[in-house]
PLY file of the C-alpha trace (Angstrom):
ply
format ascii 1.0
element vertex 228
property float x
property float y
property float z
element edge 227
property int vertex1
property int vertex2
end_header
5.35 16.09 13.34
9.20 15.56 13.15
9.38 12.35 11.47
12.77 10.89 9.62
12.88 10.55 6.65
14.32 7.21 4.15
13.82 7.87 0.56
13.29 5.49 -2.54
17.20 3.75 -2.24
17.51 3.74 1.30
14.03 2.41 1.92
15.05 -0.55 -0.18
18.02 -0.85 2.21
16.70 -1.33 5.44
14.49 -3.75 4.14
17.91 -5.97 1.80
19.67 -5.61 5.01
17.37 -6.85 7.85
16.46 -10.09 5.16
20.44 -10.23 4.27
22.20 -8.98 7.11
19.72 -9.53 10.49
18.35 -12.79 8.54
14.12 -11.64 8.80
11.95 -13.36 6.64
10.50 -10.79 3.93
7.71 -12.27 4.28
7.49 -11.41 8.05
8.16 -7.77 7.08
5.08 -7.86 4.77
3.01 -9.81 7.31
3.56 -7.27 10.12
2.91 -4.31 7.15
-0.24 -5.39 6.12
-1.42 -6.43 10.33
-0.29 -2.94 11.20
-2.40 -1.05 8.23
-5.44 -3.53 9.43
-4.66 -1.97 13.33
-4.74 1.61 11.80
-8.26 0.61 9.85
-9.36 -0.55 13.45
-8.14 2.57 15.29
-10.09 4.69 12.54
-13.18 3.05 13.55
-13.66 1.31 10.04
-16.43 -1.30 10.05
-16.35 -2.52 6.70
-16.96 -2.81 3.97
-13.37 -2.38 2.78
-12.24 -2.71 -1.13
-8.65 -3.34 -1.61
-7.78 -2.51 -4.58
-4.09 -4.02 -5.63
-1.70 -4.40 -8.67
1.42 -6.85 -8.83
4.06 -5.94 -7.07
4.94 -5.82 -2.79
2.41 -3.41 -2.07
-0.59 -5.54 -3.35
1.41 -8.01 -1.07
0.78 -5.69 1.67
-2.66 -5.66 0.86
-3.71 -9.37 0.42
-1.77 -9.76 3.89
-4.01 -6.64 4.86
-7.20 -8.62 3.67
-7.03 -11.29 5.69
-6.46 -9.56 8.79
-9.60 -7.65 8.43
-11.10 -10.55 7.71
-10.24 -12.26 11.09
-11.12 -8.94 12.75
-14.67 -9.69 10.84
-14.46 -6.80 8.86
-16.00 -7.27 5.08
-13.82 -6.81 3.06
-12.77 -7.24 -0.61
-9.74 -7.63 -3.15
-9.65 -6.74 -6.66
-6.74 -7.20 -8.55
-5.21 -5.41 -11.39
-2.58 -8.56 -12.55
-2.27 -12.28 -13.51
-1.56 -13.96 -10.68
2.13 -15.42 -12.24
3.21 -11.73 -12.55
2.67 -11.07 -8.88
6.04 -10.88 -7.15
7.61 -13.88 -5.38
6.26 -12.56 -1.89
2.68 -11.16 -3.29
2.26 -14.49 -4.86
2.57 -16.08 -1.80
0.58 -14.18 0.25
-2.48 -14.42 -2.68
-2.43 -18.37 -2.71
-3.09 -17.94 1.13
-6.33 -15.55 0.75
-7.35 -17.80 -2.48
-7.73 -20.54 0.27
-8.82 -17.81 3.56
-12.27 -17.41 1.13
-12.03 -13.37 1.24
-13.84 -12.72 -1.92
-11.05 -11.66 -4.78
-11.58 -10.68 -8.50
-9.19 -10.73 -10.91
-9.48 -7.77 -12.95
-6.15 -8.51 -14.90
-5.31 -5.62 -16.82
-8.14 -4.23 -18.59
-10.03 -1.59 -16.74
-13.91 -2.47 -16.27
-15.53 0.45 -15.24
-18.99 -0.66 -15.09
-17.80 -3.71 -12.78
-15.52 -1.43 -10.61
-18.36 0.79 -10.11
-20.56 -2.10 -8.72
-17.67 -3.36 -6.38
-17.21 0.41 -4.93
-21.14 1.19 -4.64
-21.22 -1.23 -1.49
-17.69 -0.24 0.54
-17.41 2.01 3.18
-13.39 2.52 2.84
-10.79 1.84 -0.35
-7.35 0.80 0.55
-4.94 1.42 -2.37
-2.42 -1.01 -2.96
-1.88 -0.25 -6.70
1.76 1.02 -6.50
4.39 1.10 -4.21
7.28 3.48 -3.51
9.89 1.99 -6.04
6.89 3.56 -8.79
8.04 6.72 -10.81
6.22 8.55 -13.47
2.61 8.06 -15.12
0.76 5.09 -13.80
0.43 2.95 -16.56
-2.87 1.90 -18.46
-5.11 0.21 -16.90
-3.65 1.86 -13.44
-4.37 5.47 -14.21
-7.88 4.92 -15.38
-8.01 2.97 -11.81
-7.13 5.57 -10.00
-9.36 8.14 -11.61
-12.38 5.80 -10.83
-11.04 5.31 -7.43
-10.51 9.31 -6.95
-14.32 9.94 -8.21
-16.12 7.57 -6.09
-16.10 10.14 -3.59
-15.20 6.68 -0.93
-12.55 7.40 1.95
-9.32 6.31 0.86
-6.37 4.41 2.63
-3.29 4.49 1.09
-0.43 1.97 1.86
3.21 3.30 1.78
2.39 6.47 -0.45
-0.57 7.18 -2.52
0.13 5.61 -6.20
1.07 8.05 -8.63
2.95 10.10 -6.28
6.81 9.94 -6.43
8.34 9.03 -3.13
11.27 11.16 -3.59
10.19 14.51 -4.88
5.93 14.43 -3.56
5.63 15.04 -7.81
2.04 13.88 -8.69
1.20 12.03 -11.48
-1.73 13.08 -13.78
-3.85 10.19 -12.11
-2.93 10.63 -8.33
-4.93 9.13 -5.48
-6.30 11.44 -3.24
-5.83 9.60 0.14
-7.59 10.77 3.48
-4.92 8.36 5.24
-1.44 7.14 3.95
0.18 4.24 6.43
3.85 4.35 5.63
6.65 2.06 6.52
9.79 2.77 9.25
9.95 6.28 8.03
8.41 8.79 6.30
9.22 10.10 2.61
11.13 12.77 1.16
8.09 13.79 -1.27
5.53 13.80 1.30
6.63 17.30 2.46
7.11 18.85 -0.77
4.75 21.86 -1.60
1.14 20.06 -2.19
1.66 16.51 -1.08
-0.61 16.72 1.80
-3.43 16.72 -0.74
-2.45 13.95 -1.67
-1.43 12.09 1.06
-3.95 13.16 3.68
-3.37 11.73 7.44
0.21 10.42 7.35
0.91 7.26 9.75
4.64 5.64 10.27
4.01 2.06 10.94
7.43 -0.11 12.59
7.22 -3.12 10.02
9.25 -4.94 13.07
12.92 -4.16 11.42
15.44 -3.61 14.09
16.20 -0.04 15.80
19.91 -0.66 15.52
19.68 -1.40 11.53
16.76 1.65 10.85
19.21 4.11 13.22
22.07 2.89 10.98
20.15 3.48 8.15
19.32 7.02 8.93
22.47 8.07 10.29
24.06 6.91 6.85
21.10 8.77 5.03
22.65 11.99 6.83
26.03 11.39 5.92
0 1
1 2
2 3
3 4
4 5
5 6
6 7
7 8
8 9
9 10
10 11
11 12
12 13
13 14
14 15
15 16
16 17
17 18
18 19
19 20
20 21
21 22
22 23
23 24
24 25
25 26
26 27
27 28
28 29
29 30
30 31
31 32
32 33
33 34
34 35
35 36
36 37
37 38
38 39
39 40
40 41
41 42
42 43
43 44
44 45
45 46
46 47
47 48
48 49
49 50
50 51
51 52
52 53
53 54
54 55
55 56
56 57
57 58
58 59
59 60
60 61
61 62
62 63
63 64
64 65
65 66
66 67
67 68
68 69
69 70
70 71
71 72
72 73
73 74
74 75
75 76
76 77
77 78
78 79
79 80
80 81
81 82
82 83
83 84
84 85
85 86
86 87
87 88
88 89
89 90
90 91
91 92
92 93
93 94
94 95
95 96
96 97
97 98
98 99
99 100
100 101
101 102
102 103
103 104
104 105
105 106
106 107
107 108
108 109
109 110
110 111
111 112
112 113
113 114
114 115
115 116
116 117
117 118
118 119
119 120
120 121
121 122
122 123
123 124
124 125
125 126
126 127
127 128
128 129
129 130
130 131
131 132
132 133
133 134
134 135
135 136
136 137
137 138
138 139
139 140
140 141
141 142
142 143
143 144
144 145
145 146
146 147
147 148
148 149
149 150
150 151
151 152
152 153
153 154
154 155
155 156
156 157
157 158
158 159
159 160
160 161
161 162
162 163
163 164
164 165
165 166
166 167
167 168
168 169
169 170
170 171
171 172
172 173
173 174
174 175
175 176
176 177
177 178
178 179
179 180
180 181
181 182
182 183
183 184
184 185
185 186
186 187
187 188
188 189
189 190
190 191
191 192
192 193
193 194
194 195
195 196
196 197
197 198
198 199
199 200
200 201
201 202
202 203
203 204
204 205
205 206
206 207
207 208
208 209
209 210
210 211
211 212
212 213
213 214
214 215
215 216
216 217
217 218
218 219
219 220
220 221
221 222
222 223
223 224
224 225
225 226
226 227
């Protein structure tokens, strides 16, 4: 498929400008990411149960948000966590107080890697949704990430992966040592640069664009200035 493309900077932009210049809430661009990767769970047939696995930044936002709408779809479903919750950003913090009080089950891994207690979380799900890293991510996943995603790679589970799969560099489709292996990526307003380079489709699987609700006027500026 012919999809346009936004890379790392310009992927930034459309979402600075629709909060700064269109006045959207960020918060309503991570609500309607995380409700459209729980429609594309839906579509796929998933029934649960669903581990969603998440580090600190706006892509375990997109998860938690994620969470709760399979929740309401009464979907089991599961987060475990791979941060304190003060280092979650501003928007990811908010959206985990509000499944602390939903009663999805969480666990807070931190950042040690538990193998022996991943192992028992991933023996019962059907599906794992990575929400480790997001696109602003470049080089080796740190420790306890990489050892995360080898776990997550060997547990031979279907894997969702939200924007790109972690470890793989949105601009260039370079893998990381530790790499998910995703049967489905849901990406945002466009797709990425490095998801056509030379082996990225291993990688990446089933690639979905997903409208996060930003206007058409500010993503067709966007793109038209992205061809300049």
């Amino acid at each position: 498929m012919n999809w346009p493309t936004l890379n790392r900077r310009q992927t930034r932009e459309v979402d600075r400008r629709a909060v700064n210049e269109y006045g959207m809430s960020s918060l309503v661009l991570m609500e309607n990411a995380g409700r459209g990767v729980a429609d594309k769970l839906a579509e796929l047939g998933v029934r649960g149960p669903v581990v969603v696995c998440c580090g600190k930044g706006n892509n375990a936002g997109d998860g938690f948000v994620l969470a709760r709408h399979l929740d309401l779809r009464s979907i089991a479903v599961e987060v475990l966590v791979w941060a304190e919750a003060d280092d979650l950003s501003e928007d990811a913090g908010i959206n985990f107080g509000i499944l602390q009080k939903s009663g999805v089950p969480i666990e807070v891994f931190g950042t040690r890697h538990d193998a022996a207690r991943l192992a028992g979380r991933l023996a019962r799900a059907e599906w794992i949704v990575d929400a480790l890293l997001g696109t602003g991510a470049q080089g080796e996943p740190r420790a306890p990430l990489d050892a995360v995603i080898a776990q997550l790679n060997a547990s031979a589970r279907a894997i969702l992966a939200i924007d790109l799969p972690s470890g793989l560099d949105c601009d260039t489709g370079t893998p990381a040592t530790q790499t998910i292996r995703a049967a489905h990526t849901c990406t945002f307003v466009a797709a990425k640069p490095g998801f056509f380079a030379s082996g990225a489709a291993d990688y990446t699987g089933q690639v979905h664009v997903l409208d996060i609700g930003a206007p058409r006027r500010l993503i067709q500026d966007c793109l038209r200035e992205a061809s300049l």
